[in-house]
FIVOTOR-186617 format. One record per residue: residue in one letter; x, y, z of N, C-alpha, C, O in turn; residue number from 1. Coordinates in pm, 1 decimal. Example, Ala and Ser with C-alpha at 12.3 -4.5 7.8 and 13.67 -1.06 7.14 Angstrom:
BEGIN
{atom a,{1319.0,-569.0,780.0},{1230.0,-450.0,780.0},{1320.0,-330.0,780.0},{1423.6,-331.9,846.5},1},
{atom s,{1285.0,-225.0,708.0},{1367.0,-106.0,714.0},{1290.0,3.0,787.0},{1340.9,113.8,803.9},2},
END
This chain:
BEGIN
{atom x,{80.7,-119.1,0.0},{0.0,0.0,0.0},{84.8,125.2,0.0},{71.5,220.8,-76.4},1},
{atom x,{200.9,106.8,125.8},{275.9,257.0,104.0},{356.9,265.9,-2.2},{387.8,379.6,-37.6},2},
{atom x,{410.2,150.6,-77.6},{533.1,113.6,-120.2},{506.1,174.2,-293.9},{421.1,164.7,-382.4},3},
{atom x,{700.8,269.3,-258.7},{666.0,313.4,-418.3},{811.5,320.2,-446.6},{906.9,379.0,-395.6},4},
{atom x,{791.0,224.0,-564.5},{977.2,193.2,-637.5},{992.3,273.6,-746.2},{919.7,292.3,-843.9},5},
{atom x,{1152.4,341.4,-697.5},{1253.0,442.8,-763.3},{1323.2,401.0,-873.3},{1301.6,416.2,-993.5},6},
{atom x,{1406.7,348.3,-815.8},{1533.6,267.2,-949.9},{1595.8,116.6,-865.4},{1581.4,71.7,-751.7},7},
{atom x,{1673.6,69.2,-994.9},{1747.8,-32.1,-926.6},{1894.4,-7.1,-934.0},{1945.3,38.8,-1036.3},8},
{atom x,{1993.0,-48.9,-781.4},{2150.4,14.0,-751.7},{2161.5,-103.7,-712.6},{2088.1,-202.4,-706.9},9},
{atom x,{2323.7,-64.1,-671.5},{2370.0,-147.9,-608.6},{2391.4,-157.5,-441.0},{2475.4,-83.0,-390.4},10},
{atom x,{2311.7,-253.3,-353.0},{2330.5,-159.9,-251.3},{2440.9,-313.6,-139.7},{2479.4,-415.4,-197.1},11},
{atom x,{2463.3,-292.4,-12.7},{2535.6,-396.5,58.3},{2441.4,-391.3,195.5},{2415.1,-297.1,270.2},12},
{atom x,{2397.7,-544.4,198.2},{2323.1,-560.2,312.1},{2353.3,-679.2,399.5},{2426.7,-760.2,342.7},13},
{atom x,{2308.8,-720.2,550.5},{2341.3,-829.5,580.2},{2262.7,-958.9,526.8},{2153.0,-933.0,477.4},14},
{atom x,{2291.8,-1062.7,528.0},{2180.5,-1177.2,499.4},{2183.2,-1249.2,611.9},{2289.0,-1295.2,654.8},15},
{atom x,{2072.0,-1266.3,669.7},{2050.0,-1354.4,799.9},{2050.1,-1496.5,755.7},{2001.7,-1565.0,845.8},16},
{atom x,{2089.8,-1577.6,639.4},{2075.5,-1702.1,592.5},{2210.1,-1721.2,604.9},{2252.8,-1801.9,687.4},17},
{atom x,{2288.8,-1652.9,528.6},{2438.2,-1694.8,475.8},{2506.2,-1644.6,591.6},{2608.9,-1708.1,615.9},18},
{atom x,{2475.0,-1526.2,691.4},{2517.7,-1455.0,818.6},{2675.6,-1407.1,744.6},{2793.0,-1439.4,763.0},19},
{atom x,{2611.7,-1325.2,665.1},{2746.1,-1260.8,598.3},{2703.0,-1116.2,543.5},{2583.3,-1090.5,530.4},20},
{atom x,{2830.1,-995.4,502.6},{2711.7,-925.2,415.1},{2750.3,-949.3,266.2},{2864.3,-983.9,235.1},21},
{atom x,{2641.1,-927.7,166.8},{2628.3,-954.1,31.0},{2580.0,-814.7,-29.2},{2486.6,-740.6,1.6},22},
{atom x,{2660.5,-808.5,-108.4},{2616.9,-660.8,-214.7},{2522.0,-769.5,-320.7},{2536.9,-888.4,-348.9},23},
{atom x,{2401.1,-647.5,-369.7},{2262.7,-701.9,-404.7},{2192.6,-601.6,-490.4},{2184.7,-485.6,-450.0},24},
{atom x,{2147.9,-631.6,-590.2},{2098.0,-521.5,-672.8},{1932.6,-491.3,-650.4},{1843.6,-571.9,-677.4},25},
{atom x,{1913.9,-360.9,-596.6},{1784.1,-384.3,-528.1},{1723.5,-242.2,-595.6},{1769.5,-159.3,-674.1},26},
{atom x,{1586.2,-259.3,-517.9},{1547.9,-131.7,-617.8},{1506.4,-51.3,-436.1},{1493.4,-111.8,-329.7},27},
{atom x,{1497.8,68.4,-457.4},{1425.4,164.1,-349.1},{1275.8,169.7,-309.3},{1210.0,249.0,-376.7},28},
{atom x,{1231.1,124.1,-245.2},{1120.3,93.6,-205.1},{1063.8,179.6,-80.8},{1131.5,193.1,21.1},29},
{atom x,{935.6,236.9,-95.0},{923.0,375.8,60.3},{800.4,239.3,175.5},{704.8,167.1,147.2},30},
{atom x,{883.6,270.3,310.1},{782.6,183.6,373.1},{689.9,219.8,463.2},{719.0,331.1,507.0},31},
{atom x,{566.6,166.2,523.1},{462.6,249.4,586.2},{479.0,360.9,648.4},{386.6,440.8,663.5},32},
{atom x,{623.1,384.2,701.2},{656.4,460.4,791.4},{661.1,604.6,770.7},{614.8,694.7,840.7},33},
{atom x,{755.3,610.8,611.1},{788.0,693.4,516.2},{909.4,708.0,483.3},{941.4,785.6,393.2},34},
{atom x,{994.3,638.0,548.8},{1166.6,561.2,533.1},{1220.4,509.7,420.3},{1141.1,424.0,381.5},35},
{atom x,{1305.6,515.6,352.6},{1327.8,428.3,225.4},{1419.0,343.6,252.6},{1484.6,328.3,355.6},36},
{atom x,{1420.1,285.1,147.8},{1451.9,137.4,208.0},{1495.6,47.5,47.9},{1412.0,35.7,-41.7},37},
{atom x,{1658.5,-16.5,35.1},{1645.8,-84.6,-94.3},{1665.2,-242.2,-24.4},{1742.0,-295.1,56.0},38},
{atom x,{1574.5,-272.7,-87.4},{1485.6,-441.1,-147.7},{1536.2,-529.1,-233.9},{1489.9,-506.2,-345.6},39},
{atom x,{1589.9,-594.7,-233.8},{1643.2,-703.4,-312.7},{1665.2,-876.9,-252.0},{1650.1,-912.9,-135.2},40},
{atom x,{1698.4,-951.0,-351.9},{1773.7,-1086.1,-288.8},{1892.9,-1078.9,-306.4},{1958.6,-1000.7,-375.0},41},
{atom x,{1943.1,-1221.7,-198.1},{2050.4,-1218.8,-187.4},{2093.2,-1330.3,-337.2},{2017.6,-1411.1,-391.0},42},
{atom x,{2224.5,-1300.9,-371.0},{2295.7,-1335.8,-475.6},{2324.7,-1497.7,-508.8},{2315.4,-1570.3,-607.8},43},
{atom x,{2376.9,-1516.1,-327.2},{2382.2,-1669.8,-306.8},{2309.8,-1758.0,-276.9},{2303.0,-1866.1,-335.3},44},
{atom x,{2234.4,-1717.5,-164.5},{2079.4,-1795.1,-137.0},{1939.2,-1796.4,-155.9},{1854.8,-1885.7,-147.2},45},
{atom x,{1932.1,-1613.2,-198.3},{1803.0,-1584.8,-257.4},{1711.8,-1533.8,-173.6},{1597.7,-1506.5,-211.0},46},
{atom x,{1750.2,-1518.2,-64.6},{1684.3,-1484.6,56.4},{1689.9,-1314.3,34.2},{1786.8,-1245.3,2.6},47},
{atom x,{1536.7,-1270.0,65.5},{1490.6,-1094.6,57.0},{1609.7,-1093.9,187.7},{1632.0,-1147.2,296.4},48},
{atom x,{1672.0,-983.9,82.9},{1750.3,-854.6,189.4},{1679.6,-738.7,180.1},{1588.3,-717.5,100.3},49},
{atom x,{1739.4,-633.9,294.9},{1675.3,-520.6,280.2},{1782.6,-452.3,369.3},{1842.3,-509.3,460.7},50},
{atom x,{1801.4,-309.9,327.6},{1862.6,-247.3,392.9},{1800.8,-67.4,418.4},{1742.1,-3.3,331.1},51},
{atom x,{1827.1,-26.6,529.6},{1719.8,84.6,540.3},{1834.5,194.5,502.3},{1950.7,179.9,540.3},52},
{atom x,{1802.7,277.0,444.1},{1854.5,395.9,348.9},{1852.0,547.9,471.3},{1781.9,583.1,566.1},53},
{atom x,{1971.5,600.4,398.6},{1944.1,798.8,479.2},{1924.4,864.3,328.4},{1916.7,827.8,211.1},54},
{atom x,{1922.0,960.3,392.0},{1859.2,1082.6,345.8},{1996.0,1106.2,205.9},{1966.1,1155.4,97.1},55},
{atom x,{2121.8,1066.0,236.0},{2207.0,1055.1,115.7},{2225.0,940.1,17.0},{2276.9,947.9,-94.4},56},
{atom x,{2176.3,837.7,72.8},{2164.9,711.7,9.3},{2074.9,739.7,-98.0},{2121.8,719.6,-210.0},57},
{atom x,{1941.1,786.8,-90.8},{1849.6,774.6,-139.2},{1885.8,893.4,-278.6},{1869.4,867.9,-397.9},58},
{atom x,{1931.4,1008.1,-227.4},{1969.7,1164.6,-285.4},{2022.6,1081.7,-430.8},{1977.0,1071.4,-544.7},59},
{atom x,{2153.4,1025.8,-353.4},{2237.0,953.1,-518.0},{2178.8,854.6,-586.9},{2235.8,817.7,-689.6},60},
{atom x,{2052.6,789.7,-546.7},{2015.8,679.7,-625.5},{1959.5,802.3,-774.8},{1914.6,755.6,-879.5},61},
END
């Protein structure tokens, strides 16, 4: 419902599967809150990552 996608980057998040971090090509996604946030899987296992974004993260996408 809140969710509204920007572009797709490259971003680095943890994966709670592999318990490592994995860079992941995700797209920007806004969440109920009003926070952005890039969305993707992980590379090796496939498992949704997500990593929550600032106010410069988002600027350069």
């Amino acid at each position: 419902m809140g969710e509204g996608r920007h572009g797709v980057a490259q971003y680095e998040a943890y994966c709670v599967k592999c318990k490592a971090k994995r860079e992941f090509e995700g797209t920007v996604v806004t969440l109920k809150n009003g926070r952005n946030a890039a969305s993707g899987t992980c590379p090796v296992c496939g498992t949704k990552v997500m990593r929550i974004l600032g106010k410069a993260d988002v600027a350069a996408s």
